[in-house]
N, C-alpha and C positions, 0 to 999 in steps of 0.2 A: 405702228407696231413693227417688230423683228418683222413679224411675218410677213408682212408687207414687201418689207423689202427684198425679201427671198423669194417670195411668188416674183416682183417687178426682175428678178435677175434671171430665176428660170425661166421668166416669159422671154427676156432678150437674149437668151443663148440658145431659148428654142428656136426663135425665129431664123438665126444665122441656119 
């Protein structure tokens, strides 16, 4: 789903 991939991108620009 969308959402998926939106949490998976704000997880990786959290972590920077």
């Amino acid at each position: 789903t969308a959402e998926m991939v939106h949490e998976e991108k704000c997880r990786q620009e959290n972590q920077e």
